[in-house]
N, C-alpha and C positions, 0 to 999 in steps of 0.2 A: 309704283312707289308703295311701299308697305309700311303702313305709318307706327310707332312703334306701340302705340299704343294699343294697335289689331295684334299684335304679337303675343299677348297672354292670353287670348281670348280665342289664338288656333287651338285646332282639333289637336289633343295629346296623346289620341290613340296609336298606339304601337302595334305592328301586327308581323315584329321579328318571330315573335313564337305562335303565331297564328295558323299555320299550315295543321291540316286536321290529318290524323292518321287513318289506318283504312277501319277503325270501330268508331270513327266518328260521325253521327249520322250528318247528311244535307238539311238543315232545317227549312231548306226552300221547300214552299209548297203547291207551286205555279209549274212543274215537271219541267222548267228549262233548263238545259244543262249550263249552270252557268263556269265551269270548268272550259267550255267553249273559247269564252268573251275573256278568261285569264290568261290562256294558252296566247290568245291571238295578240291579246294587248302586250306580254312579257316578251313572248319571240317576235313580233312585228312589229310593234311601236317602238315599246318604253326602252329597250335593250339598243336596238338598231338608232335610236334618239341620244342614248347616250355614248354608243361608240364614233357615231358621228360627231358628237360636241367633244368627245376628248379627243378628234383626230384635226378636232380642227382649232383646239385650244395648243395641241400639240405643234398645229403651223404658227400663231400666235406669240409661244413663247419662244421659235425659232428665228421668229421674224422680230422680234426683241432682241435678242442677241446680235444677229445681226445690223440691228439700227446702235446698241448702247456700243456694239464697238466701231461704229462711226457713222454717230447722227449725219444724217447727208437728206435731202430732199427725196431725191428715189426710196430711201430706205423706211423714209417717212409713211408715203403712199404705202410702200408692201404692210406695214404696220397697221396700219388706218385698215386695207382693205381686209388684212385678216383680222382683226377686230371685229372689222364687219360681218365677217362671213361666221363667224363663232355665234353674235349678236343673232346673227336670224335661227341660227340652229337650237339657240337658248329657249327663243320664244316655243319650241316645240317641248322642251325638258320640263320649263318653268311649274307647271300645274303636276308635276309628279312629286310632292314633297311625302312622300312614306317610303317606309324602312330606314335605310341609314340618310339619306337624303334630310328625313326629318331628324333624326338622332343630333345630326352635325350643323342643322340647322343651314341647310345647304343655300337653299334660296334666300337667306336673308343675307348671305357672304358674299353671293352675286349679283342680285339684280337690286339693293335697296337706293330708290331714289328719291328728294332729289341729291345726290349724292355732297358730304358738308367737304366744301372749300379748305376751313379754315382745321377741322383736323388733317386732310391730306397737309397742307401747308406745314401744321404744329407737326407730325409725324417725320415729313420730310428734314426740316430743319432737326427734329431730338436726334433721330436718326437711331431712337428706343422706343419699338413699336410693338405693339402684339398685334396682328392683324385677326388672329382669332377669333380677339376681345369681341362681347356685344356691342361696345361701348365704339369699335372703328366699325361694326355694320354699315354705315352711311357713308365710310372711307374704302370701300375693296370695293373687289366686281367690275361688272362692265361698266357702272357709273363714272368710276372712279377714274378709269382707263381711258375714260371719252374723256373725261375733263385732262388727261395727263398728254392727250393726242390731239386736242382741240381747243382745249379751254385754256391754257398758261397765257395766250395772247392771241393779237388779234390778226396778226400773219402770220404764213410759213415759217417764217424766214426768221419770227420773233421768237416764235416757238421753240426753233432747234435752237438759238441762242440759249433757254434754259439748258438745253442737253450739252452745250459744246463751249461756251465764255464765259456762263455765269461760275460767281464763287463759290456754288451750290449744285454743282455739274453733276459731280457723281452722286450726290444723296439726290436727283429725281432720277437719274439714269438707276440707282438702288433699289429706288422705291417702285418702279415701274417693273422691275425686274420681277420682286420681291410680290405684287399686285398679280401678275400674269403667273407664275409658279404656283403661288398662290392656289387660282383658279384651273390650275391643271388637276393639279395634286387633288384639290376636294371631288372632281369630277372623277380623277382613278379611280379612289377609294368609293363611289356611289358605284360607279360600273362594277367593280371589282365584288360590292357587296351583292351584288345582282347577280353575277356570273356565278360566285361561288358560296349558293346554298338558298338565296332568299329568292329568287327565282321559283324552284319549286314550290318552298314555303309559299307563298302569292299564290302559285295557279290551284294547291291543294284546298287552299282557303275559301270553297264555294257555300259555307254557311251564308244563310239569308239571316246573319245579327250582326249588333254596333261593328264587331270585331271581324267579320268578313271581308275579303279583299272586295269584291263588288260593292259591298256598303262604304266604305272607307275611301276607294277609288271614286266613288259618286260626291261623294259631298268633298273632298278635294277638288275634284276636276268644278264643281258647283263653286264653292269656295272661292277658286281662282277664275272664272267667268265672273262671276260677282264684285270680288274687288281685285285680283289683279289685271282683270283685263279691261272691265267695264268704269270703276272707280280711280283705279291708279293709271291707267293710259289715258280716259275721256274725263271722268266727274270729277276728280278732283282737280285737272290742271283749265276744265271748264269754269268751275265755281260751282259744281250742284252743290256740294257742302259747305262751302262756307259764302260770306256776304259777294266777296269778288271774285274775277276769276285769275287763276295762281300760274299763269304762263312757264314759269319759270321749275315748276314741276312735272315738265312733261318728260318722257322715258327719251334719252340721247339729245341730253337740251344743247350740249355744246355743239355736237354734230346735227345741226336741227333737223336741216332737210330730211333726216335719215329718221322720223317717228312717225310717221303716218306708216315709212315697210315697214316697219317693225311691226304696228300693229295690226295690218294686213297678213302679217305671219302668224302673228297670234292667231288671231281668228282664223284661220287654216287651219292651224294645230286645234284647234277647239273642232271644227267640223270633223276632221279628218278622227279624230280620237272619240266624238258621237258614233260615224258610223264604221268606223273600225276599219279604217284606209291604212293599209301598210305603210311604212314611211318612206322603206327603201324600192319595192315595186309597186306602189299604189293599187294591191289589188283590196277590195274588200272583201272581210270577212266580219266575223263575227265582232259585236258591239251593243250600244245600248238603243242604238236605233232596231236591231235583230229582237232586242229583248222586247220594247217596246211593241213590235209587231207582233212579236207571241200573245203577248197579253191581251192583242187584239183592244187597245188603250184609243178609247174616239174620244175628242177634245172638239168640243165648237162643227162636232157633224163629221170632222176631217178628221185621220189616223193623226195621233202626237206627233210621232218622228216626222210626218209631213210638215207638219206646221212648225215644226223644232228646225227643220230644214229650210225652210222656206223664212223664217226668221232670220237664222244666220244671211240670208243670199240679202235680205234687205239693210242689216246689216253693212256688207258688203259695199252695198250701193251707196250709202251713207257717209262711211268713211273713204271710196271712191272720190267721193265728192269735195273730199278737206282738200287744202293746201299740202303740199309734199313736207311740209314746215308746221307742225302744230300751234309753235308758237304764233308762225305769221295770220295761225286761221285764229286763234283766241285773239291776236290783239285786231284782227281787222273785221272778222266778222264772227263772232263766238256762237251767235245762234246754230247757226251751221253746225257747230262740234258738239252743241247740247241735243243736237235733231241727233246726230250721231248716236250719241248716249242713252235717246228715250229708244233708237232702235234697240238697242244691246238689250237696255233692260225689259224689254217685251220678251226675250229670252229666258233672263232670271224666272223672270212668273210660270213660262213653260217647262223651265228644269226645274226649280227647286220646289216648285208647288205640282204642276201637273205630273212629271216623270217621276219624283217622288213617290208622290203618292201612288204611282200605279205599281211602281215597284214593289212597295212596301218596305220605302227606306223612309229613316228619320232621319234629320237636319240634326249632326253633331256639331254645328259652331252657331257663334252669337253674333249677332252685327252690334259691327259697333261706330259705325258712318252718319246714323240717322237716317238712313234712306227706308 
C-alpha cells in the first residue's frame, strides 16, 4: 500500500538520458566494474521480469474475455488463477520504478492499496472514467481486480450475479475489462521502453553519482524494501504507525488467504535481485552482494552480504510463521506480524545504512512514516 502522501516525497530522478558515452569518465573509484551488475540486472532480471508479467497479464486479459462473455463458475476460477499468477510475478517488477516505469507512474496504477470501494463503485455506475487519473490510483491494478473477483460478495454464486442479472451487468463486465487492458497496455509500454533503447542507456550508466544506474537502482530497490515491502505488506496493516492495527490494509485483502505468498514472493524478488539470481534460470551472477565483497565491507566482525543474507533467511522464518490470511494473523494474534516486521527492519539498517555506506551511495528519498 503506498500511502499518497509517500508519493511527492519519491525519488524524481530520471535516468532516460543517463547512459554515458565512451568520453565519459566512471567516477567510481573502488576499480569494480560496475557495467558488470547492469548488464546482469537488464538481461537477467529486470527484462526477463517484465516479459514474464506481460505474458502473464496477456493470459489475464484472455481469461477476462472469456469469463465477460459468459460469467460461468469454471470461467470464474481460470480468472481468479490468472490474476493470480500475474499477482506473484508483479511482486518481482514492483521495486523497478525507473525510466519509463517511473515516467507513467507505473506502480502506483498497479499495486495502490487499500484499494477505494466506493470509486470503483462511483466509476462503474458513471460509466465516465479516466483510469489514468491520480485521482482513480486506489481504483486500478491488482487491488482493484481482487476486489472485482472477490469482493462484490460473499459467494460464488453472488458474485457472478453482478456479471450475469444484475441491472448493472455490463458496466462491471466494462469496468473489469477496461481494469485488465489497462494493466496490459502499461506493462507493453515499460517492456517496450526497455527493449528499445533504455536498456543500453542503464547498463552504460556506471558512474558512481546521484544519477548512475547503480545509485538510482540502490535506493529504489532500498526505497521499496523499506516501505513497499516492510511498511505496506507488515507495519502498516500491523499498526507500527498508527494507534491500532489496520487489518483491512493488507495487500489481496478480498483474496485473503493469498497475502502471506504474496509476500513470501516479495522477499524472494528482494533476495534474489541482492545477489543477482537470474529470474528465468536462477543462475547467479553479478549484484550488490558481488559488490559488497569487493569492497571487502565487514559489519559486526562478519562480510555485510553475509549478514544482509542471513537477515533476509530470518525474515523468512518469520513471516513462515504468520497465518496464510494476514488478516486472520493481525486480528488473532498481531504480535506475531509485528515480530515479522522488526525482522525486516533489521534489514533496512543493513541496506540503507551499512551497504550504503560502503558503497558510497547517498539515500535520495525522505521518509515519511515516522519509523
Amino acid at each position: 500500500m503506498f500511502k499518497k502522501s509517500i508519493l511527492i516525497l519519491f525519488s524524481t530522478f530520471f535516468f532516460l538520458s543517463c547512459g554515458s558515452d565512451d568520453s565519459s569518465p566512471d567516477t567510481s573509484s573502488d576499480g569494480f566494474d560496475r557495467a558488470l551488475i547492469l548488464t546482469n540486472w537488464a538481461d537477467n532480471i529486470i527484462i526477463p521480469v517484465y516479459e514474464d508479467l506481460n505474458t502473464k497479464l496477456e493470459e489475464l486479459v484472455n481469461q477476462k474475455e472469456l469469463f465477460n462473455a459468459n460469467p460461468n463458475p469454471t470461467q470464474l476460477q481460470n480468472l481468479r488463477t490468472a490474476w493470480k499468477d500475474a499477482y506473484l510475478v508483479w511482486q518481482h517488477a514492483e521495486m523497478f520504478n525507473v525510466g519509463m516505469a517511473e515516467s507513467i507512474n507505473y506502480v502506483f496504477q498497479m499495486n495502490v492499496y487499500p484499494t477505494n470501494v466506493q470509486d470503483i463503485q462511483a466509476n462503474i455506475l458513471s460509466r465516465d472514467y479516466d483510469l489514468s487519473s491520480v485521482n482513480n490510483n486506489d481504483a486500478v491494478g491488482f487491488p482493484a481486480v481482487d476486489y472485482m473477483l472477490y469482493g462484490l460478495a460473499d459467494t460464488d454464486a453472488e458474485i457472478l450475479n453482478w456479471y450475469t442479472t444484475s441491472a448493472e451487468a455490463e458496466a462491471y463486465k466494462m469496468y473489469l475489462s477496461d481494469l485488465t487492458t489497462r494493466m496490459k497496455s502499461l506493462t507493453q509500454t515499460v517492456l517496450d521502453d526497455w527493449k528499445n533503447g533504455y536498456r543500453d542507456n542503464f547498463v552504460e550508466s556506471t558512474d558512481n553519482t546521484a544519477t548512475g544506474a547503480i545509485n538510482i537502482m540502490a535506493n529504489d530497490f532500498i526505497f521499496y524494501y523499506e516501505k513497499g515491502f516492510r511498511a505496506n505488506k507488515f507495519g502498516i496493516p500491523a499498526g507500527n504507525f498508527s494507534p491500532n492495527p489496520l487489518p483491512d490494509r493488507v495487500e489481496a485483502y478480498y483474496k485473503e488467504d493469498f497475502s502471506k505468498t504474496l509476500a513470501l514472493e516479495a522477499l524472494l524478488a528482494i533476495e534474489h535481485f541482492f545477489n543477482g539470481i537470474a529470474y528465468n534460470t536462477r543462475i547467479d551472477s553479478d549484484s550488490f552482494d558481488d559488490y559488497l565483497g569487493y569492497v571487502n565491507t565487514i559489519s559486526s566482525g562478519e562480510d555485510l552480504n553475509v549478514l544482509i543474507n542471513d537477515q533476509f533467511e530470518e525474515s523468512r522464518s518469520k513471516i513462515n510463521m504468520l497465518n496464510d490470511s494476514f488478516v486472520q494473523q493481525i486480528e488473532n494474534n498481531n504480535v506475531a506480524m509485528t515480530e515479522a516486521f522488526d525482522a525486516i527492519q533489521m534489514g533496512v539498517v543493513l541496506l540503507k545504512v551499512d551497504m550504503l555506506q560502503a558503497l558510497d551511495i547517498s539515500v535520495d528519498f525522505v521518509d515519511a512514516d515516522g519509523d
